[in-house]
N, C-alpha and C positions, 0 to 999 in steps of 0.2 A: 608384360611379355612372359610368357611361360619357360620354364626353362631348357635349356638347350640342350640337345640329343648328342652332340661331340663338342667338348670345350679344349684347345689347347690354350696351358697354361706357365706363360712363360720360357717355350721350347729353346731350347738350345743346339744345334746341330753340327759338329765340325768334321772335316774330310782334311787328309792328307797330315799336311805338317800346321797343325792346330790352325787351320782356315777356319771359321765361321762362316757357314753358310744361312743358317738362323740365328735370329738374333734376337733373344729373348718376348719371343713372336708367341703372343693370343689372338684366340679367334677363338667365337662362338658362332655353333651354326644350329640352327634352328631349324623343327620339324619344317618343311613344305618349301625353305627357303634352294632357292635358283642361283647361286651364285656365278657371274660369269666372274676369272682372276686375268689381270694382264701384267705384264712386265717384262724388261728384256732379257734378254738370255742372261743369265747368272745370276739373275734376282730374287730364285729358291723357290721357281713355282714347283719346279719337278721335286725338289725335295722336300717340300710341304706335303705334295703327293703321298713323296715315299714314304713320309713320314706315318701320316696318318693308316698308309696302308699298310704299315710295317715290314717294309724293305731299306728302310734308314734308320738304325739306333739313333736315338737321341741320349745328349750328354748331359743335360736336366731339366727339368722341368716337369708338367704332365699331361698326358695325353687322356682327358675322360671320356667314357662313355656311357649315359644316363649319371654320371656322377661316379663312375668307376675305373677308377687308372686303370688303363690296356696298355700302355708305355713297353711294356715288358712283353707282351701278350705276341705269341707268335703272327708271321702274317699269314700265315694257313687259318689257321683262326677264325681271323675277322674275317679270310671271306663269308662267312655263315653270317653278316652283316653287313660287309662294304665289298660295292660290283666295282669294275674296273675296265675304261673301254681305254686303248692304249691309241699311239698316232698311228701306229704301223697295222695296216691293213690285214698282217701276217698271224698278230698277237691274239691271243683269246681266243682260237679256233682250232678243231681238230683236223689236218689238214686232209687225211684219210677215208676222212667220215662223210656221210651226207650233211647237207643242210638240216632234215629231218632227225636225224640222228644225234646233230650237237644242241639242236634245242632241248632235244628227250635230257642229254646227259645236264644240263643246264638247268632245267628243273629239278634237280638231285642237289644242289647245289643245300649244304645244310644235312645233309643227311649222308648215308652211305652209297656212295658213286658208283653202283652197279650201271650197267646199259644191256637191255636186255631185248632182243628183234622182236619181244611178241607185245612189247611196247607200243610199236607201232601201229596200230590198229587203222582203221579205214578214218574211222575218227577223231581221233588222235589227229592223221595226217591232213582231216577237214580242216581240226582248230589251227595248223601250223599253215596251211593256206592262206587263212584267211589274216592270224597276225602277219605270215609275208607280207602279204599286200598292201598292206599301209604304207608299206617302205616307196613305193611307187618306182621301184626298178627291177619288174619281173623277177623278184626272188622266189615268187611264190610260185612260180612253174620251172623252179629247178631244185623241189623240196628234195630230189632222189640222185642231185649230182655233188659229186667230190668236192667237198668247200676249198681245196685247193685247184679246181678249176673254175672258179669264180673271179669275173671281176674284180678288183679293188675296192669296186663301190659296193659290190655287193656285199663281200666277204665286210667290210667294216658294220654295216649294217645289220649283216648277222651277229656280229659281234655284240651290238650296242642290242640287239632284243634276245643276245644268250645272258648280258648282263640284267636284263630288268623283267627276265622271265618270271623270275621269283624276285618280289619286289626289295631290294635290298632297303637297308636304313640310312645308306650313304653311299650314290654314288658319282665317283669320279670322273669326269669325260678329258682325259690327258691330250689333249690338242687332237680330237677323234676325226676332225674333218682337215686335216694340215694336208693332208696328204693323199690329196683327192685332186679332182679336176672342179673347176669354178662353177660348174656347171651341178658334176655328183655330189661336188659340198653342202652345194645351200641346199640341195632336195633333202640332204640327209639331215643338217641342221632346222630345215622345216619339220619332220619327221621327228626327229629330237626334241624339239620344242614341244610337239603334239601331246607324247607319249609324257614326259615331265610335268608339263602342264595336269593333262587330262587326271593322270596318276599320280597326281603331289606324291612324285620324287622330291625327294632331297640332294642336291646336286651342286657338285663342285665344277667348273666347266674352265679349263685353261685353253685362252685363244690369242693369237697375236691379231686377229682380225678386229678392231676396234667398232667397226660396223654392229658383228654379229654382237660384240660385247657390252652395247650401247641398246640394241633394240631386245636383245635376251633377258629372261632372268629377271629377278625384284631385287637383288643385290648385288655391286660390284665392289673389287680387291684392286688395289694395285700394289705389287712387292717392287720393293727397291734396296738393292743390299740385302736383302736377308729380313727385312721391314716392312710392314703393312704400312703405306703413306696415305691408301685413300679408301676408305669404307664406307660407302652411302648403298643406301636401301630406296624405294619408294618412289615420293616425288622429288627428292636430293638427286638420284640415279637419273630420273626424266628429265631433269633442267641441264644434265650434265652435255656437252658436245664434244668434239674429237679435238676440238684446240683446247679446251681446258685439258681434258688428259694428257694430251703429249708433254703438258708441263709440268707432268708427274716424272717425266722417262728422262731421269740424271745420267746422263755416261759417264 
């Protein structure tokens, strides 16, 4: 196996009055790998998150990337490598701006954050057409309205292709479908799939939905305490079913 593009090593994490939220937790992720994580609430999905995305200090351990501690490394930073789609439909979007407009600034992503109207050309607004429309929720015939009068379903959607405009090296999907209707989740998480897939992204994908977690992805995580309890890839992840998982989930 080649070596891995972010290794955490022996993380440590504590909040409050010397809590442990991690608990001396590795994990190696590998270019192309889809990982879906599950666990229940307090089990450090969000703070592995935050971790890697550097919105959590860690108390030791190291955080590599290609082989070089970012531990320290701001998280303005690492976006110029790691995308970020959050649960809240609100997150990752300019609420002011067009749909057209937050993809422009989203391809800057790495560079210096100008946005500039003459950006927008006829063509330009061809190509943002045409990536809307994968999403399969008329986003693409509302390139020139306020992303804060969008949908939920939409607005998340724009979110997850402002993060993968410019292909990141890792990105995150923080429970990006929780918070939708059963109906705008699975098109989106079809849609999701697509783009990861088609795109060997690198993807970290936290869901409480066992289903999506089960038929997603070539690798699955389960955190318990602060602990990776269950890590299979391939055809380990195929054989697995939703009654073996659950008797991962210690309260």
């Amino acid at each position: 196996m080649t070596e891995p593009v972010f290794s955490l090593k022996d993380i440590i994490v504590t909040v409050g009055d010397n809590v442990q939220i991690l608990k001396s937790l590795s994990l190696d992720i590998y270019d192309g790998d889809f990982i879906t994580v599950l666990g229940t609430n307090g089990a450090g999905k969000s703070t592995l998150f935050n971790t890697i995305a550097g919105n959590s200090a860690i108390d030791s351990g190291q955080l590599l990337h290609h082989g070089h501690n970012i531990a320290h490394e701001s998280s303005v930073a690492r976006t110029n490598y790691i995308a970020r789609v959050f649960q809240d439909p609100k997150m990752g979007t300019a609420p002011r701006m067009t749909v057209a407009e937050n993809l422009l600034l989203a391809e800057n992503r790495g560079r210096k954050r100008t946005l500039r109207s003459r950006g927008l050309t006829k063509e330009k607004l061809t190509e943002y057409a045409e990536i809307t429309k994968v999403m399969g929720n008329n986003l693409d015939t509302r390139l020139n309205t306020a992303t804060g009068n969008l949908s939920g379903g939409q607005r998340q959607a724009l979110s997850f292709l402002m993060a993968t405009r410019v292909k990141p090296e890792l990105l995150l999907l923080d429970e990006h479908t929780a918070a939708l209707d059963p109906k705008t989740s699975e098109q989106l998480m079809l849609a999701t799939n697509q783009q990861v897939t088609q795109n060997r992204l690198t993807a970290l994908m936290i869901t409480h939905n066992l289903a999506d977690a089960l038929k997603y992805g070539n690798r699955l995580l389960i955190l318990n305490a602060g602990n990776i309890v269950l890590d299979v890839r391939g055809d380990d992840k195929v054989a697995l079913d939703e009654a073996q998982i659950l008797k991962y989930f210690i309260v």
